[in-house]
N, CA and C atoms as a LAMMPS dump frame, in Angstrom:
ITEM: TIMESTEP
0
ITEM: NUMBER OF ATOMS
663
ITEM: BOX BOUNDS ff ff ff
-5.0000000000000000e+02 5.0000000000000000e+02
-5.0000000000000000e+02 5.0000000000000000e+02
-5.0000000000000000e+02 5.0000000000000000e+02
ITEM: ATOMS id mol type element x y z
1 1 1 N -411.185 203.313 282.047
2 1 2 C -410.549 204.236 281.109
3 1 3 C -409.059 203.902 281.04
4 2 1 N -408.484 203.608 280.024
5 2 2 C -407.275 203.383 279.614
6 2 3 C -406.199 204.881 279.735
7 3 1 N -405.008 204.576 280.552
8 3 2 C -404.044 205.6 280.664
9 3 3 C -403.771 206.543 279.36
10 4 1 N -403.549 207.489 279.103
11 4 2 C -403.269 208.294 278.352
12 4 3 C -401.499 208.393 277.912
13 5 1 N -401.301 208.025 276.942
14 5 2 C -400.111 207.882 276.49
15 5 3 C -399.062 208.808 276.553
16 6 1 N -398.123 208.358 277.073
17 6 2 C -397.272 209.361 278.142
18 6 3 C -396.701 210.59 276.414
19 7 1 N -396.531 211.812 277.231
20 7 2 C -395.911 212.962 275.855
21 7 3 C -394.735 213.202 275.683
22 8 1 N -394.129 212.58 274.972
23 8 2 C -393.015 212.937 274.459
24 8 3 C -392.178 213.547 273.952
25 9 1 N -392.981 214.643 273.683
26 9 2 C -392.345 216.211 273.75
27 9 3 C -392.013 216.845 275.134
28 10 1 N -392.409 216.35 275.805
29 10 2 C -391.786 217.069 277.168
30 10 3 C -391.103 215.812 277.903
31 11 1 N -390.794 214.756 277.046
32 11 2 C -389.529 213.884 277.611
33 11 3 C -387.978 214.181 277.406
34 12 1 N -387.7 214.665 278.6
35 12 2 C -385.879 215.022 277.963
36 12 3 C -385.46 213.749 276.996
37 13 1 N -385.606 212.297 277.506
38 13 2 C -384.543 211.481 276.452
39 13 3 C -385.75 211.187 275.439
40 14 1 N -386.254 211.376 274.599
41 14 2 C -386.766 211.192 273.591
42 14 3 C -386.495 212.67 273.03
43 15 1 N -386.546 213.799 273.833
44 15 2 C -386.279 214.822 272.805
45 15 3 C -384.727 214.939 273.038
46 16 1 N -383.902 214.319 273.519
47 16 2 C -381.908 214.324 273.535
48 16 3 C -382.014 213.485 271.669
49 17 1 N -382.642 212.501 272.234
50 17 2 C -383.148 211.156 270.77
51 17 3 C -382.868 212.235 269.83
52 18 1 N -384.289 212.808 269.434
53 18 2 C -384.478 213.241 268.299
54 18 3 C -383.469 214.522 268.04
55 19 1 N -383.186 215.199 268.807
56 19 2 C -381.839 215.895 268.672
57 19 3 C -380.587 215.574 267.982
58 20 1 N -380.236 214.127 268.375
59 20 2 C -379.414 213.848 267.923
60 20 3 C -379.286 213.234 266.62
61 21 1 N -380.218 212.765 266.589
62 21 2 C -380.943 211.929 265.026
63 21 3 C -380.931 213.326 264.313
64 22 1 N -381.688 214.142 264.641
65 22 2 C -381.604 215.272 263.45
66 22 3 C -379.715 215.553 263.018
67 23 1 N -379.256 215.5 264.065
68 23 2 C -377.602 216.763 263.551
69 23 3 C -377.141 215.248 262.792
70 24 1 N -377.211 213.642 263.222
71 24 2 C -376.687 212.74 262.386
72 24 3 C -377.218 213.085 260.887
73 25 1 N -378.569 212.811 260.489
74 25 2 C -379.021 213.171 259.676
75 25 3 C -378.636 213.781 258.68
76 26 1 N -377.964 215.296 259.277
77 26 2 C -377.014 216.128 258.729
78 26 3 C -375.869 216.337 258.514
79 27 1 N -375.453 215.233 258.516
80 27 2 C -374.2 214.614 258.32
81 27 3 C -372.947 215.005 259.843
82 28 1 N -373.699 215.672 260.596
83 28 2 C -372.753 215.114 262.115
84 28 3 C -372.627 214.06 262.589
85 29 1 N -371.355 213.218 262.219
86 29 2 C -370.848 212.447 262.647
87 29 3 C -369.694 211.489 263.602
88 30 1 N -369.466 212.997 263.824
89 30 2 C -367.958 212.692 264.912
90 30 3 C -368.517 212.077 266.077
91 31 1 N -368.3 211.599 267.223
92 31 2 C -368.859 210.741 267.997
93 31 3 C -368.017 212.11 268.851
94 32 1 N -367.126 212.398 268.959
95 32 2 C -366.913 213.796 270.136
96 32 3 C -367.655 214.694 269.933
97 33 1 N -368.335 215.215 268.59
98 33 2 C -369.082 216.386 268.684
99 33 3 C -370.23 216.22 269.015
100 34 1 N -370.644 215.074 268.912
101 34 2 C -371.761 214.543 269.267
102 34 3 C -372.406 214.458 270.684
103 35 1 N -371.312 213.829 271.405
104 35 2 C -371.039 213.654 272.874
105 35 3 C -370.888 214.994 273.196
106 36 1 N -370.147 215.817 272.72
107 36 2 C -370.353 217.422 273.305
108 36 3 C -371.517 217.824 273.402
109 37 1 N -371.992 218.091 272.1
110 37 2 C -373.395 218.711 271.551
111 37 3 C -375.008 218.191 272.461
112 38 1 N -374.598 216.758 273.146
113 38 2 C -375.804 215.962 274.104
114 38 3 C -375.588 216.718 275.278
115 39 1 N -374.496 216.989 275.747
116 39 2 C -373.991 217.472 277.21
117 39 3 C -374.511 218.811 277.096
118 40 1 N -374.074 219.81 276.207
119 40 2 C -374.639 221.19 276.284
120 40 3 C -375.987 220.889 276.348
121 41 1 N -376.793 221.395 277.079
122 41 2 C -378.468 222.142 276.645
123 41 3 C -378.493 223.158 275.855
124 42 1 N -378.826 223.118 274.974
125 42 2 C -379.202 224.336 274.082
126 42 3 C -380.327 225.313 274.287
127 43 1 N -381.132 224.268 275.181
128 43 2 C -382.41 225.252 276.054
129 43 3 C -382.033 226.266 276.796
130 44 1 N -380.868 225.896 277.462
131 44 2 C -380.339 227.155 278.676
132 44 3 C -380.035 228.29 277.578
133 45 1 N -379.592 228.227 276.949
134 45 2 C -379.612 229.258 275.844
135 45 3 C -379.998 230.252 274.966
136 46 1 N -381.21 229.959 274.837
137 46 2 C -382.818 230.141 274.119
138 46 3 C -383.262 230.561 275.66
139 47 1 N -383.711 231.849 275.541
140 47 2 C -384.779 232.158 276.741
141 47 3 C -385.683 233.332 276.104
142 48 1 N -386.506 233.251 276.783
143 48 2 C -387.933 234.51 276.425
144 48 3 C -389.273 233.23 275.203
145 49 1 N -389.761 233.793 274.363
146 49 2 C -391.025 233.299 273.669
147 49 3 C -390.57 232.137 273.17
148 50 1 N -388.854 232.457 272.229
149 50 2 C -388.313 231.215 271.541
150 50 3 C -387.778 229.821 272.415
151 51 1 N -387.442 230.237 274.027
152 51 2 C -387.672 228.858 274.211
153 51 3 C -388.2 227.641 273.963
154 52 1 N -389.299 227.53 273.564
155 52 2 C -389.944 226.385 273.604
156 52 3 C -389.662 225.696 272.279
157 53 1 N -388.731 226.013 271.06
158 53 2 C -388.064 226.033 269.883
159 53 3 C -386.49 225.759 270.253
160 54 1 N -386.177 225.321 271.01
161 54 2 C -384.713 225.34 271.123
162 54 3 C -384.564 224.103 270.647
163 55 1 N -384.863 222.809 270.841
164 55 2 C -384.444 221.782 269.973
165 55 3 C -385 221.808 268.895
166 56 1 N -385.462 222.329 268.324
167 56 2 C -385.836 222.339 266.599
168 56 3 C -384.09 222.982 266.36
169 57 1 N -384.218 222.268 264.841
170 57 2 C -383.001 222.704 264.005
171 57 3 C -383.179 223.562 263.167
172 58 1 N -382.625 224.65 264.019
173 58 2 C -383.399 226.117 262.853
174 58 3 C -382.939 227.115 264.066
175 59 1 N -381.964 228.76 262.954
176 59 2 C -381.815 229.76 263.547
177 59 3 C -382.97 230.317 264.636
178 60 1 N -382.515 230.939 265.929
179 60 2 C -383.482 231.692 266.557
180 60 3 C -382.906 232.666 266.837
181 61 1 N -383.595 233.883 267.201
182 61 2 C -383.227 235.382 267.511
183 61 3 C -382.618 235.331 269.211
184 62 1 N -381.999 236.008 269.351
185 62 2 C -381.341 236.181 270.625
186 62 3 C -381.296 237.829 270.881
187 63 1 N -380.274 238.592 271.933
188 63 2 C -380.438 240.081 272.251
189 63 3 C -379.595 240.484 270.947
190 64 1 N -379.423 241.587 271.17
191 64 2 C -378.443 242.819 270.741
192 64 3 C -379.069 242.54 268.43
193 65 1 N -380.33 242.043 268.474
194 65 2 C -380.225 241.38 267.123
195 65 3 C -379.63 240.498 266.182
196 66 1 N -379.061 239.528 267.287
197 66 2 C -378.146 238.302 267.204
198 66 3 C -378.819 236.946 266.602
199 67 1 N -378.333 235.869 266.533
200 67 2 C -379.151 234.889 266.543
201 67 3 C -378.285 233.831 266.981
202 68 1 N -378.673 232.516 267.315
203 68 2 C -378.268 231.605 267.677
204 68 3 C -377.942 230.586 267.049
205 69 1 N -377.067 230.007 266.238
206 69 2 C -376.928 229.412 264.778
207 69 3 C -377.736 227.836 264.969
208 70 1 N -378.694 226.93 263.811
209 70 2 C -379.275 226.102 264.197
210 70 3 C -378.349 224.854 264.265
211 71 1 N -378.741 223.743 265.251
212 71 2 C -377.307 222.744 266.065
213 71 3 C -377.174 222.275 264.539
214 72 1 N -377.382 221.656 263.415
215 72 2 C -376.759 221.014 262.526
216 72 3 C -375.565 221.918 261.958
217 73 1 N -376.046 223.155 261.826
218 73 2 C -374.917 224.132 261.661
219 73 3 C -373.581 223.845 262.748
220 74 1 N -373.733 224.81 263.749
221 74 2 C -372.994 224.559 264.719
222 74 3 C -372.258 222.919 264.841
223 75 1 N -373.205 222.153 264.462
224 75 2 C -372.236 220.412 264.744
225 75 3 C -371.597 220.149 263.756
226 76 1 N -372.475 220.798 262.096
227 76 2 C -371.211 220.786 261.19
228 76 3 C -370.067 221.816 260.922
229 77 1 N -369.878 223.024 261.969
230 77 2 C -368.804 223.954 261.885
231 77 3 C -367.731 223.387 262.872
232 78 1 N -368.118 222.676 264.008
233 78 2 C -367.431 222.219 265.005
234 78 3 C -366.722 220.907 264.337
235 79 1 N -367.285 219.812 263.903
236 79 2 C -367.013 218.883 262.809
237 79 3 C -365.513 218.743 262.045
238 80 1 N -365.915 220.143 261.711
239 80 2 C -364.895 220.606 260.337
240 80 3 C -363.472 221.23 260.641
241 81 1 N -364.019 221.792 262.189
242 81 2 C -362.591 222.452 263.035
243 81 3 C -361.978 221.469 263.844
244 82 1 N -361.969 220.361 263.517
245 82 2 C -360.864 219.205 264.207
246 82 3 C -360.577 218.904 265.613
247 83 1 N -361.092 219.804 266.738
248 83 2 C -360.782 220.427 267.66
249 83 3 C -360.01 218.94 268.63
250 84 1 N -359.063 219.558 268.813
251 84 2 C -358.071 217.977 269.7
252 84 3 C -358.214 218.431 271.014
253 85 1 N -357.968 217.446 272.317
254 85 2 C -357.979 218.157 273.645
255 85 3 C -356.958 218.605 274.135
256 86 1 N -355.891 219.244 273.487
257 86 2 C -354.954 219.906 273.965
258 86 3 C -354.993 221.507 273.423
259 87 1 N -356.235 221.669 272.624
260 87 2 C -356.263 222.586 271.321
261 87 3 C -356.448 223.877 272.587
262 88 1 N -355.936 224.37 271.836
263 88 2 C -356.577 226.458 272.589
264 88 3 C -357.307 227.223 271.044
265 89 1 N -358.265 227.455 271.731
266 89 2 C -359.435 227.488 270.222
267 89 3 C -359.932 229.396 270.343
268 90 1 N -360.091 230.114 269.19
269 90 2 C -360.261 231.287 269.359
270 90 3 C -361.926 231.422 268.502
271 91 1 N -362.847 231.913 269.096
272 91 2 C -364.01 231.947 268.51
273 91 3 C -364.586 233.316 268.422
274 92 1 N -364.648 233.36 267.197
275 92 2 C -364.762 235.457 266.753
276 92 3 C -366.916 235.181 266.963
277 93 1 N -367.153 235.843 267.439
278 93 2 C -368.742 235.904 267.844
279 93 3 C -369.459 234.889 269.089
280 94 1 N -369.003 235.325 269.931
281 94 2 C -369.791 234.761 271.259
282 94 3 C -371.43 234.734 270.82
283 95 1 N -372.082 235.287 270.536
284 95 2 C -373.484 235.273 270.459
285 95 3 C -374.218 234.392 271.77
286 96 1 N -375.008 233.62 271.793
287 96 2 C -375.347 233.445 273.178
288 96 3 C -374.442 232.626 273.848
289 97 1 N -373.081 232.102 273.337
290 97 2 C -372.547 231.582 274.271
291 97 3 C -372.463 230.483 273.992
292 98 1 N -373.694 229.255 273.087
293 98 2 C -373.766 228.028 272.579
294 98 3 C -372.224 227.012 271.952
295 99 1 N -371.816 228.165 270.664
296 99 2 C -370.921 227.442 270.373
297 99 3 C -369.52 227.234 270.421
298 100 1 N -369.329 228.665 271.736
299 100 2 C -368.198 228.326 273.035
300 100 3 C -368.469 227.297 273.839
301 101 1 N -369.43 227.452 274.271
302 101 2 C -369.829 225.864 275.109
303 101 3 C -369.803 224.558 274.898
304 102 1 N -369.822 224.672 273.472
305 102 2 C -369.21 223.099 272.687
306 102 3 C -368.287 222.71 272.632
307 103 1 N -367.385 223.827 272.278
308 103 2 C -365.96 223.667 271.703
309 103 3 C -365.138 223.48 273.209
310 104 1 N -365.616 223.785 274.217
311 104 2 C -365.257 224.071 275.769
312 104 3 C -365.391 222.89 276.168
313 105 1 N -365.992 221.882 275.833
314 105 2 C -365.996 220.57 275.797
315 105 3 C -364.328 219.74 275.026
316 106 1 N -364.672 220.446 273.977
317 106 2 C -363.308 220.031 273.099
318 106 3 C -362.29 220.049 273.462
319 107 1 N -361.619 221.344 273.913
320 107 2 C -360.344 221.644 273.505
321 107 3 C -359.735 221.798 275.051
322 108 1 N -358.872 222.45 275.254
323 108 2 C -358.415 222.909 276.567
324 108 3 C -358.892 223.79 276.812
325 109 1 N -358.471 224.916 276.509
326 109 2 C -359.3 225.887 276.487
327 109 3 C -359.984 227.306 274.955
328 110 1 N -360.82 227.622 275.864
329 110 2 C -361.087 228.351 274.9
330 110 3 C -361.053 229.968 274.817
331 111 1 N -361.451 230.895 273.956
332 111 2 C -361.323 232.109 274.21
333 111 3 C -362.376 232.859 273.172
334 112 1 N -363.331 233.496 273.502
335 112 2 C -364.067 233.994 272.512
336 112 3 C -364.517 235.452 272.584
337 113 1 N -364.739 236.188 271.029
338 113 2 C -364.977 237.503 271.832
339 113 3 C -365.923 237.873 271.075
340 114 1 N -366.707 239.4 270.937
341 114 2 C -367.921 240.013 270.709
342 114 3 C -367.885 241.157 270.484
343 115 1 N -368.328 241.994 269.714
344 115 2 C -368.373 243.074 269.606
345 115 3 C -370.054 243.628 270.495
346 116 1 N -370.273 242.854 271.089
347 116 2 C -371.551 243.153 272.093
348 116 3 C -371.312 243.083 273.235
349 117 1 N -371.009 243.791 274.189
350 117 2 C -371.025 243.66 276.045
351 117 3 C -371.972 243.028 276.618
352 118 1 N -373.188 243.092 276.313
353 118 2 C -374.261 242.676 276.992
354 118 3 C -374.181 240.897 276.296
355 119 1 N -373.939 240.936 275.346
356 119 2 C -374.147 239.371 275.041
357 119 3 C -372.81 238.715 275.686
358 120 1 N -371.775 239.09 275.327
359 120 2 C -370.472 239.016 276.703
360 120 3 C -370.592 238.159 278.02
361 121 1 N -371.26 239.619 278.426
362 121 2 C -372.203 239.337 280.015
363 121 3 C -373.058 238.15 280.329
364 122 1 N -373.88 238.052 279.557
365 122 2 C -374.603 236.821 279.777
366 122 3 C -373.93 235.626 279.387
367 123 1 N -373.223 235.148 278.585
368 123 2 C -372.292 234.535 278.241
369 123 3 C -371.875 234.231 279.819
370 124 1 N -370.813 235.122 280.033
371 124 2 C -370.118 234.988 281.116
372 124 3 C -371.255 234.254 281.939
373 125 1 N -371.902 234.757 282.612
374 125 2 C -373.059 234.171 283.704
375 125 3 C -373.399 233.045 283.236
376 126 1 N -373.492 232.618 282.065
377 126 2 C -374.043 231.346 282.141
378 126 3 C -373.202 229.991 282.206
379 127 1 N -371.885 230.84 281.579
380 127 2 C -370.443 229.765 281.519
381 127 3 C -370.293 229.446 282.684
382 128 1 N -370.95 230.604 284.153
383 128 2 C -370.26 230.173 285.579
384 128 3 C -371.48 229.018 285.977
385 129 1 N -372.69 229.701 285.622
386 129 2 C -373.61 229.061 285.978
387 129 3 C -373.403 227.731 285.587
388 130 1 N -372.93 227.408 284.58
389 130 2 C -372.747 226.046 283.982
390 130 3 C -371.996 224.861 284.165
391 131 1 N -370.773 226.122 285.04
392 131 2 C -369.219 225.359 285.566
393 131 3 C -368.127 224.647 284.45
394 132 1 N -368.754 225.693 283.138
395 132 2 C -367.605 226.113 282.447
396 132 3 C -366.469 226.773 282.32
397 133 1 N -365.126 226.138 282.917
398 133 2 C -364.057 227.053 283.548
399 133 3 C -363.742 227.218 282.135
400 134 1 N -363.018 226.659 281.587
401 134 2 C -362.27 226.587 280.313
402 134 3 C -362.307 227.632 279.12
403 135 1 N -363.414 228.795 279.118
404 135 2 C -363.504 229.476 278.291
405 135 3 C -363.556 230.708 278.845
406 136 1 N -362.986 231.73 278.045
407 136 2 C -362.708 233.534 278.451
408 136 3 C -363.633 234.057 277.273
409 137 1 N -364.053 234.777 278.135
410 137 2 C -364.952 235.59 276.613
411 137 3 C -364.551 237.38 277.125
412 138 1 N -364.779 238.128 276.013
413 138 2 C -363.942 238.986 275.936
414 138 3 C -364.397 240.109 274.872
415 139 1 N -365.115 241.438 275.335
416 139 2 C -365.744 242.28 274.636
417 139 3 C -364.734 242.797 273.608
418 140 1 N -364.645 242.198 272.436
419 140 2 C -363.688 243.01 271.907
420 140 3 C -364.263 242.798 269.963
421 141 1 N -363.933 244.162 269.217
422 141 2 C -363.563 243.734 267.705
423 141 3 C -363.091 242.551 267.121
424 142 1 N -363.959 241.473 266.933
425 142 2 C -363.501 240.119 266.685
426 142 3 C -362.69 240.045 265.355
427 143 1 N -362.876 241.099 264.316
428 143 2 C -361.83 241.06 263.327
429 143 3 C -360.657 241.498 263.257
430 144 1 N -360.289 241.848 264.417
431 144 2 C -359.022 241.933 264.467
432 144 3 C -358.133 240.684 265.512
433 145 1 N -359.427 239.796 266.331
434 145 2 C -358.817 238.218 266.577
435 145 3 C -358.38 238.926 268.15
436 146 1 N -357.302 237.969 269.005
437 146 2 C -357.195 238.421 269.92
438 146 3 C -355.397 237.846 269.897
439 147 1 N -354.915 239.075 269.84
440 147 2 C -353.231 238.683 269.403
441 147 3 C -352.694 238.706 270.415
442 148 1 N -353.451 239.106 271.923
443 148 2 C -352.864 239.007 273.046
444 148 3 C -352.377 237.429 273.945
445 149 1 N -353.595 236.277 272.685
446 149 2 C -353.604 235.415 272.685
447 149 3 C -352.87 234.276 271.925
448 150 1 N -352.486 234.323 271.428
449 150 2 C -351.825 233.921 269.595
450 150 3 C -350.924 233.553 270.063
451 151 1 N -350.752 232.745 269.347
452 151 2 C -351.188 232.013 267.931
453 151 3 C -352.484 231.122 268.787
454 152 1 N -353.394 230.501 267.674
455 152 2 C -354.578 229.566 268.151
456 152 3 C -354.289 227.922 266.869
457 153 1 N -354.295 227.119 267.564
458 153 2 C -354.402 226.198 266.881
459 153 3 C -355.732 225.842 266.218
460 154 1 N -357.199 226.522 266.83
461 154 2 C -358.244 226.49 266.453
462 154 3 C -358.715 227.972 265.915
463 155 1 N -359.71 228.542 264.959
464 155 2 C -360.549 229.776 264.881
465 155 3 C -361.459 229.102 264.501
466 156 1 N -363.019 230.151 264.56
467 156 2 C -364.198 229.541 264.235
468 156 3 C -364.81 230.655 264.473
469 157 1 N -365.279 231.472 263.129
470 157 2 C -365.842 232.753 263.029
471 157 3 C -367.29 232.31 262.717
472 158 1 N -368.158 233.015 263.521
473 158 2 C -369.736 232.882 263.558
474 158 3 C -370.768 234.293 262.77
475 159 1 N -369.573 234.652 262.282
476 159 2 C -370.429 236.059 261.274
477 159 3 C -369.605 235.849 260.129
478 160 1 N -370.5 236.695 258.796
479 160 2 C -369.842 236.49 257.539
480 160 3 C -368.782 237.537 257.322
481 161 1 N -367.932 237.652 256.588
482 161 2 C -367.363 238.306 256.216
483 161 3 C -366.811 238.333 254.243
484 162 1 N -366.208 238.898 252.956
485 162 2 C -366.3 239.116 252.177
486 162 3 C -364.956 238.023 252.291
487 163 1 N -364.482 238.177 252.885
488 163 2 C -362.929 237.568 252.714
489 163 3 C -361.82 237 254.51
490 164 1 N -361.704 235.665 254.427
491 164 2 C -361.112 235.565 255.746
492 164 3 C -359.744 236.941 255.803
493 165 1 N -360.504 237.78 257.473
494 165 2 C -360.092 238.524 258.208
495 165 3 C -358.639 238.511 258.269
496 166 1 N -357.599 239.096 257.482
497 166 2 C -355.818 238.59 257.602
498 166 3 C -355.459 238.628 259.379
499 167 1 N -355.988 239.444 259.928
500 167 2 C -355.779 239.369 261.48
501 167 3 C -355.69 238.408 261.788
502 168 1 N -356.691 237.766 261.473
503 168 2 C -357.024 236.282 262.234
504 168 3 C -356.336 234.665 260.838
505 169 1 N -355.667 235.049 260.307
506 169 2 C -354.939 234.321 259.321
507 169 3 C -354.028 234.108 259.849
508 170 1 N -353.547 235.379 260.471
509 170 2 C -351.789 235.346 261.369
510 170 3 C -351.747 235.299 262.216
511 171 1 N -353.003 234.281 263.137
512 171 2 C -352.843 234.577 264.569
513 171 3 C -353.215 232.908 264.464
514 172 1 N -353.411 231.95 263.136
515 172 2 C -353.817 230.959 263.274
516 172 3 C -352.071 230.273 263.275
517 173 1 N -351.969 229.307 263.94
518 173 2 C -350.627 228.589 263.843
519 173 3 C -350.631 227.498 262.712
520 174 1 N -349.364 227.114 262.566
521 174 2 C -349.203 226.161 261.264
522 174 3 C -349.633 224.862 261.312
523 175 1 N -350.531 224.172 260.687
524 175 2 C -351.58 223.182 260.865
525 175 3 C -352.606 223.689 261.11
526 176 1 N -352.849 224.785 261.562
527 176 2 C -353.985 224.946 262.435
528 176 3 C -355.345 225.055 261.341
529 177 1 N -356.612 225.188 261.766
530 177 2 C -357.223 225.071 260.898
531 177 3 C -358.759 226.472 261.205
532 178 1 N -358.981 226.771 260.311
533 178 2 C -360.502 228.44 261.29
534 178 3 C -361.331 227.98 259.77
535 179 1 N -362.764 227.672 261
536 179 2 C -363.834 227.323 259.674
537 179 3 C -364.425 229.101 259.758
538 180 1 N -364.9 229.67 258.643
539 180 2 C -365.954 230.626 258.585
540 180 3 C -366.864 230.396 257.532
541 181 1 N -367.446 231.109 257.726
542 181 2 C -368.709 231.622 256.377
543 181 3 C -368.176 233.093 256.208
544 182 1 N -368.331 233.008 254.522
545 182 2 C -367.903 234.275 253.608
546 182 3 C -368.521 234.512 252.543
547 183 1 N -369.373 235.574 252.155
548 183 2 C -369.768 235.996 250.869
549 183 3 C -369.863 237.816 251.118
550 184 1 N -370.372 238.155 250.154
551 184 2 C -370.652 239.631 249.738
552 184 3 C -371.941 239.805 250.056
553 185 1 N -372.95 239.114 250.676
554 185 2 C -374.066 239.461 250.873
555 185 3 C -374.706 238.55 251.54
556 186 1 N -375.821 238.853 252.749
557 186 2 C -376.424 238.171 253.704
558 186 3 C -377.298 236.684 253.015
559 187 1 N -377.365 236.689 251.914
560 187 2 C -378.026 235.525 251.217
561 187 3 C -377.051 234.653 250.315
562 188 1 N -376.037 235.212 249.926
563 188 2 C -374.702 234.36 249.051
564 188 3 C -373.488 234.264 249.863
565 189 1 N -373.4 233.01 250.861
566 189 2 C -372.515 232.512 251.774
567 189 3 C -372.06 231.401 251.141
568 190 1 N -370.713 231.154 251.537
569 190 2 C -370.183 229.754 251.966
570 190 3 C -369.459 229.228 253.158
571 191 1 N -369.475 228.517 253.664
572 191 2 C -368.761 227.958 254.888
573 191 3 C -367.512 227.4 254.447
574 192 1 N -366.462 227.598 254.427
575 192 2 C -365.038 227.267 254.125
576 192 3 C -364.338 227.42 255.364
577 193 1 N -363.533 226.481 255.049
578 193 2 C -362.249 225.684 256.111
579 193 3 C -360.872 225.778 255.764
580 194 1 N -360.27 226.727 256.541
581 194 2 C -358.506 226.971 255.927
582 194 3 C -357.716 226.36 256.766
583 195 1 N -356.936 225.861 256.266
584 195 2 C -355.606 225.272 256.86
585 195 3 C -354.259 225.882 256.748
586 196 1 N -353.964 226.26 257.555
587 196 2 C -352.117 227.165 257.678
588 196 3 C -351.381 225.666 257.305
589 197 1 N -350.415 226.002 256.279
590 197 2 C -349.303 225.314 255.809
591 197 3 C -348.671 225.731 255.983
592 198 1 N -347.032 225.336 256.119
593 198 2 C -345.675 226.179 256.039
594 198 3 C -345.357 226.822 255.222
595 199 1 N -346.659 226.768 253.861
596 199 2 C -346.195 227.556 252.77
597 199 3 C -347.289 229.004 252.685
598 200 1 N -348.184 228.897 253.097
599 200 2 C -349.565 229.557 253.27
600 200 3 C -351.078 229.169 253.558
601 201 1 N -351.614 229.168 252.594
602 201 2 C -352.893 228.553 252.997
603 201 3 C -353.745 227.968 252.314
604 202 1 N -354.687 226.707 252.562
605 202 2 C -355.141 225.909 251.705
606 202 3 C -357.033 226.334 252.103
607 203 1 N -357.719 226.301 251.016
608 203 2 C -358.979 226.799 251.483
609 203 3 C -360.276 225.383 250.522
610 204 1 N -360.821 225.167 251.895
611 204 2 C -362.004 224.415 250.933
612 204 3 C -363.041 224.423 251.414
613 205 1 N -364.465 224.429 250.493
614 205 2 C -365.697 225.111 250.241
615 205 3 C -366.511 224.229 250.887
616 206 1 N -367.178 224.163 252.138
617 206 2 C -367.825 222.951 252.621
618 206 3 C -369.818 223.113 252.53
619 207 1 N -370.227 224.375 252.527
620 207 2 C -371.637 224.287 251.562
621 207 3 C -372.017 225.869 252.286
622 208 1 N -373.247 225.829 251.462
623 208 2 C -374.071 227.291 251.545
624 208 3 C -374.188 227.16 253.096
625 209 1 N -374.222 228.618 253.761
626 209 2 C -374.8 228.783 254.683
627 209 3 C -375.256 230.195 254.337
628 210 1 N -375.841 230.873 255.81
629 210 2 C -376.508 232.037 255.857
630 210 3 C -376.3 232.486 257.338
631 211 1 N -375.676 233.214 257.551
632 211 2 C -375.256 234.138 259.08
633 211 3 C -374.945 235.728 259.187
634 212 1 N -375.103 236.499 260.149
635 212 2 C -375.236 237.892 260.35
636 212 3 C -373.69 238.592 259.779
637 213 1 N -373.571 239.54 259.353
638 213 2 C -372.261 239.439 258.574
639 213 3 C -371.51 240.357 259.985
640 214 1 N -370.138 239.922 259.929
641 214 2 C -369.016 240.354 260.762
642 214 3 C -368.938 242.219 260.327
643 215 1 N -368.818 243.065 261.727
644 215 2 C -369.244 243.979 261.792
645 215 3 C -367.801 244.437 262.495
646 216 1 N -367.071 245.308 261.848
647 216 2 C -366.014 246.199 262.598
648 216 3 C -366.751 247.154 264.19
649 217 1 N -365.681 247.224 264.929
650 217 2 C -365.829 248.07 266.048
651 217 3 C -366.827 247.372 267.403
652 218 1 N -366.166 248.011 268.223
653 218 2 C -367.49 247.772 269.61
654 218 3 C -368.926 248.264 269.363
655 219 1 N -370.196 247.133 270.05
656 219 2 C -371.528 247.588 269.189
657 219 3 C -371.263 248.853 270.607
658 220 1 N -372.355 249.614 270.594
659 220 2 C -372.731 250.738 271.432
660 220 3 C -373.154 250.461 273.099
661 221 1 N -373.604 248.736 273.175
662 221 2 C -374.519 248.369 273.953
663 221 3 C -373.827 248.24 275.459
């Protein structure tokens, strides 16, 4: 009887492979985000039924009614935010923690916050678990940014909002650059990229997306 051909779905480097082939695919191309994006596991991330879906490229549900944005997303929001290694980067929606963990790769450091405690929390635990020093996460109203921190040479908002947040406009420094997604409704998004000039601000439209819309106040949890 001839060996049975080894499975390759439960090979880490054939499924790192196809991981990465998918976010190229999608036009991730930076060779740092790339190299970030291999180093994170995105599995540690994904826990309960949807584990076994964590390298597919596609939103999954997380606690507090969150979700976890899918990696072509995330590699093309990271992409677009320039992130240099001297950068101090401000990220409005911790959600599970994923795309602090990228950018925590990037920059010097990072700082991200939540209007969820419990997603916070786990966050936190997994950043230690991970021996991610570099990032603070921080239960707080993400539309109002964290001015205790400011100016940020980086932002990178992970919920929609109708119009970039002025809080977080004036907490970005000059050059600096904050990708979000913005529309009036959970199905009519765009992902746009602003740049602080010395004169104000330059805004450009980088494609449809679809994300949980940015929510004033601490959740209850």
């Amino acid at each position: 009887m001839s060996p049975s051909a080894p499975d390759h779905e439960d090979d880490p480097a054939e499924r790192k492979m196809r991981f990465l082939f998918t976010l190229r695919s999608h036009g991730v191309t930076d060779g740092r985000v790339l190299t970030a994006m291999e180093r994170i596991d995105r599995g540690r991330f994904v826990t309960g039924i949807f584990s076994a879906r964590a390298y597919e490229d596609m939103p999954l549900p997380i606690s507090c009614g969150q979700t976890i944005s899918q990696p072509s997303v995330v590699g093309l929001m990271t992409q677009a935010l320039n992130v240099q290694p001297r950068d101090v980067v401000l990220e409005v929606g911790t959600g599970s923690g994923y795309q602090a963990a990228i950018l925590g790769q990037l920059a010097r450091r990072v700082y991200t916050v939540d209007r969820h405690r419990r997603l916070v929390r786990e966050a936190v635990e997994l950043f230690t678990t991970l021996g991610l020093t570099n990032i603070t996460a921080v239960a707080r109203d993400g539309s109002f940014g964290l001015p205790e921190q400011a100016p940020f040479d980086r932002i990178i908002v992970t919920a929609a909002a109708e119009d970039p947040p002025s809080p977080l406009l004036q907490q970005l420094k000059p050059g600096g650059i904050m990708v979000l997604p913005v529309g009036q409704s959970d199905t009519v998004q765009s992902l746009i990229k602003v740049t602080r000039t010395e004169t104000g601000f330059d805004y450009d439209e980088l494609r449809p997306v679809r994300f949980v819309p940015l929510v004033e106040g601490l959740a209850s949890d």
